[in-house]
C-alpha positions in Angstrom: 92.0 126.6 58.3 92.6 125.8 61.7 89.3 127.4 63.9 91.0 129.8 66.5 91.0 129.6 70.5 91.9 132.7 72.8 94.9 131.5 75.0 92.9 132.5 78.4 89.4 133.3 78.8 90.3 135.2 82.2 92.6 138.3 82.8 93.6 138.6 86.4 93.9 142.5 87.5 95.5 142.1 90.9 97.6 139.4 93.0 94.5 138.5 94.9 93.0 137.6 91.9 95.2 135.9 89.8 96.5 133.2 91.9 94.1 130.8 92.7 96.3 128.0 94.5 93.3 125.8 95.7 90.3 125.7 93.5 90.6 122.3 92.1 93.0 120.9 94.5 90.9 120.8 97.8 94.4 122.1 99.5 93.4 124.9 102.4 95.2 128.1 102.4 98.2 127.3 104.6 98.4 129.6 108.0 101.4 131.2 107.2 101.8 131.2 103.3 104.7 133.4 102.4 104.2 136.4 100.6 107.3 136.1 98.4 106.1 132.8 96.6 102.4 134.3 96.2 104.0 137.7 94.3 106.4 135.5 92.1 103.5 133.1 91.2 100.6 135.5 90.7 103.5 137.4 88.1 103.6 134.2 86.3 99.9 133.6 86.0 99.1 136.8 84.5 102.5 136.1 82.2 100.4 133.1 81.4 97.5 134.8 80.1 99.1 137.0 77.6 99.8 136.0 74.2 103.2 137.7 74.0 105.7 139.5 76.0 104.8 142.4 79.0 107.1 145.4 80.3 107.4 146.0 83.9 105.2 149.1 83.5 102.2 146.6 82.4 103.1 143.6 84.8 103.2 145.7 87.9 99.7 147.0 88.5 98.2 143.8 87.0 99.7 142.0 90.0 99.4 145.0 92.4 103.0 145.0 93.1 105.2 148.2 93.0 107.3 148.3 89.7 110.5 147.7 92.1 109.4 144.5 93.6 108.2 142.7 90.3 111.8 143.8 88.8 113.7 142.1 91.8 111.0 139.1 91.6 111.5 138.7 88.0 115.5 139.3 88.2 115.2 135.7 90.2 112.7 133.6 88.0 114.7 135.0 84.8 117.9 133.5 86.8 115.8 130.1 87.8 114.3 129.8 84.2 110.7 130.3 84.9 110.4 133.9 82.7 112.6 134.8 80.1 113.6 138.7 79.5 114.1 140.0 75.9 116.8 142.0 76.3 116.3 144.2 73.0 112.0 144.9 74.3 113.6 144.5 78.0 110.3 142.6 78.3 109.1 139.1 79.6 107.3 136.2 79.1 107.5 132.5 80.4 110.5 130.6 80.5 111.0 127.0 78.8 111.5 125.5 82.8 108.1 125.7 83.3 107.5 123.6 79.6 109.9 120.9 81.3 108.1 121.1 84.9 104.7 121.1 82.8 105.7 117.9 80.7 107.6 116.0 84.2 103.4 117.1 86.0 101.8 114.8 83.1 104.6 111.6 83.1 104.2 111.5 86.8 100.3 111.2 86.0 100.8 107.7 85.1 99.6 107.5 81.9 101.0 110.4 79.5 102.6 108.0 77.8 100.6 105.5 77.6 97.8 108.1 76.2 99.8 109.2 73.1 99.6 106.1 71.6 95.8 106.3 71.8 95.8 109.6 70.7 97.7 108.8 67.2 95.3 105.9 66.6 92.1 107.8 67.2 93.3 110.6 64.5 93.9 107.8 62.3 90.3 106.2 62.8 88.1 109.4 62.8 90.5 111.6 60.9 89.8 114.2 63.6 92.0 116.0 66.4 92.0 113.9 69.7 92.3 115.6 73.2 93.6 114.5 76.6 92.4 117.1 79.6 92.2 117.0 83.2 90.5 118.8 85.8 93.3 122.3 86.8 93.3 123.4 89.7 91.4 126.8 89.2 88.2 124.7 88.2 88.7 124.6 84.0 88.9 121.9 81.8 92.9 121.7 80.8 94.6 120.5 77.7 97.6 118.6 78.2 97.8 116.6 75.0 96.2 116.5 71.7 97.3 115.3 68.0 96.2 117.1 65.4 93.9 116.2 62.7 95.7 116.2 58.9 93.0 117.6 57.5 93.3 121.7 56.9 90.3 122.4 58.6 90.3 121.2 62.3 89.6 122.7 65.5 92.6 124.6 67.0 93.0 124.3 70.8 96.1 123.8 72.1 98.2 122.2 74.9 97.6 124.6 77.6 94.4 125.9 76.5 91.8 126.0 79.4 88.0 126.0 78.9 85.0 126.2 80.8 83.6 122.4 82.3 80.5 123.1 81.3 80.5 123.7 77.6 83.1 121.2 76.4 82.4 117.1 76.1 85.9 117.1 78.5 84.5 119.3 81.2 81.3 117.0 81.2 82.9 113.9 81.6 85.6 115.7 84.2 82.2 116.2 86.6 79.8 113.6 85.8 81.4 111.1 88.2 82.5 113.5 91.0 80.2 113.8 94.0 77.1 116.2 93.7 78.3 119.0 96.2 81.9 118.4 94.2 79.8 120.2 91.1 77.9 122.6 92.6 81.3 123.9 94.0 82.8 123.9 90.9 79.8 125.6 88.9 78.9 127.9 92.2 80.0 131.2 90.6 78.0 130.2 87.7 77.8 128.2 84.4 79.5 130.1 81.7 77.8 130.4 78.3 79.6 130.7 75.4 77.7 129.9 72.2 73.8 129.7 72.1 74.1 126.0 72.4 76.3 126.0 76.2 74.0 124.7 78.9 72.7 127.6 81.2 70.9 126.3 84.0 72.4 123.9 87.0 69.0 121.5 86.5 69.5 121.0 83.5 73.4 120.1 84.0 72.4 117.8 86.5 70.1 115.8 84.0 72.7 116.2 81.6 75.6 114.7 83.5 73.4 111.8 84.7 73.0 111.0 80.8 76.8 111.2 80.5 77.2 108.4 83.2 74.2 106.3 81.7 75.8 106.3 78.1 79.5 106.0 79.1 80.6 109.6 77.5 79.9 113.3 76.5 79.0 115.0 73.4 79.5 119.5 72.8 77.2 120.4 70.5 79.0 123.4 69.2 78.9 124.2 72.8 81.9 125.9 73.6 82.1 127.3 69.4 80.1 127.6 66.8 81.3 125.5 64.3 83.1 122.9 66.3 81.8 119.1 68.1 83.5 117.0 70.7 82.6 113.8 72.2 84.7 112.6 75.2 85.0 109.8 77.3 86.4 109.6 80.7 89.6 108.0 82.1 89.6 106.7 85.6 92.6 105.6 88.0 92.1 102.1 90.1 89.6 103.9 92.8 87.4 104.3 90.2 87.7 108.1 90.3 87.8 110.2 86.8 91.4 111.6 86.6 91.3 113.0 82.5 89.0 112.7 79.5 89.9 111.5 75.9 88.3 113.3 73.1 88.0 113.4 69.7 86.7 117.1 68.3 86.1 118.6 64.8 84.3 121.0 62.4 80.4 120.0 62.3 80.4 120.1 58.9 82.2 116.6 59.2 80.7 115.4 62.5 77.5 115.5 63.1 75.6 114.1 66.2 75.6 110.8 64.5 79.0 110.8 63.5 79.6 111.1 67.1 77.5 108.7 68.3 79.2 106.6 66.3 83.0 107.3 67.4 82.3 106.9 71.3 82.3 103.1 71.5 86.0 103.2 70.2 86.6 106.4 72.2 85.1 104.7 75.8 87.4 101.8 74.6 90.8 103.3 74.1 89.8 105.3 77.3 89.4 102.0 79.3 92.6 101.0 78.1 94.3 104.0 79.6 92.4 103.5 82.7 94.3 100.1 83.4 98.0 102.5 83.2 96.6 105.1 86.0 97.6 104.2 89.5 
């Protein structure tokens, strides 16, 4: 049994909406941004949230575009390999270009690689799934590598799966080392709760994160799902900033809050070892 993840936990209703090019990035709006590239990226953001193909008649008025100009914008990213078209549904989804663009962002981070290896022996130590995430650029906790756990029961994010920073081990150790008005920027429209567990007030985040830099890691507590613990430890490049966080997750029926206690040292370990790859 593999416990289930919703592919997005947002739905974007227009353009305005469902691009949000700067959140994480720190990048201003430019002055003249063109209108074009906005349209043809907000179509494949709400693309991305959607667990299967959309119609024209469904894309249009989720981006706020008239049916004419997401066929003509779509025409182009069908032709540049960015969405695909079925052409017995006549619908679209993604196309494979952005998989290749996707895999070329996380080499050129400096230490895909070099995480995967670290990955593979931490499923082979806890017998759990291990996690790599960074920080996206619309303020989530992003999943851009995992291995899976053998066993039949295991947790069931994928690569690509976003999650709030404040219920996951990931999204903990993503802010604990970022300046103070860095986090309250990021948690300014409010921490989101998602079991009974998630931490719902910015005080007690605050404590919380300084216990995350005291120990050297995170722990979700069936934070973000009933049924499911983390612990994480971060990754930092040679300025000593947090760039990702390596976790190892799994039902709590196998790992309770001593079993992970008892993972992090080798978790902070193998996370220092990826540290010395990032530039």
């Amino acid at each position: 049994m593999v416990f289930p993840f919703a592919a997005k936990s947002e739905e974007c209703s227009t353009v305005r909406n469902c691009v949000t090019p700067s959140a994480g990035t720190g990048v201003p709006k430019p002055r003249y941004p063109v209108a074009a590239v906005e349209n043809a990226a907000a179509i494949l953001d709400y693309l991305s949230t959607l667990p299967d193909e959309a119609g024209i008649a469904s894309i249009a008025p989720a981006v706020g575009l008239p049916p004419s100009t997401v066929h003509r914008l779509l025409d182009t990213l069908c032709w540049l390999g960015y969405a695909s078209r079925n052409p017995q549904t006549r619908r679209y989804k993604l196309g494979l270009k952005l998989f290749d663009l996707g895999c070329t962002v996380v080499n050129q981070m400096g230490f895909g690689r070099a995480a995967r290896q670290y990955l593979e022996e931490l499923v082979s130590l806890s017998g759990e799934t291990a996690n790599l995430a960074v920080l996206s650029d619309d303020g989530k906790v992003l999943y851009i590598d995992k291995v899976d756990s053998p066993q039949v029961l295991r947790s069931g994010i994928h690569v690509g799966y976003k999650a709030p920073l404040t219920c996951t081990a990931l999204g903990k150790v993503l802010l604990a080392w970022l300046p103070e008005d860095e986090v309250d920027r990021l948690t300014a429209g409010g921490l989101e709760r998602r079991t009974k567990n998630s931490i719902a007030d910015a005080e007690v985040l605050r404590a919380h994160l300084r216990q995350v830099r005291e120990q050297g890691y995170a722990t979700d507590d069936e934070e973000l799902m009933i049924g499911i613990r983390c612990v994480a430890a971060p990754i930092f490049n040679r300025h000593g900033n947090v760039v990702a966080g390596l976790s190892i997750s799994g039902p709590s029926s196998r790992l309770g809050l001593a079993e992970l206690r008892a993972l992090a040292p080798e978790l902070i370990r193998r996370a220092a070892l990826i540290s010395r790859t990032v530039p």
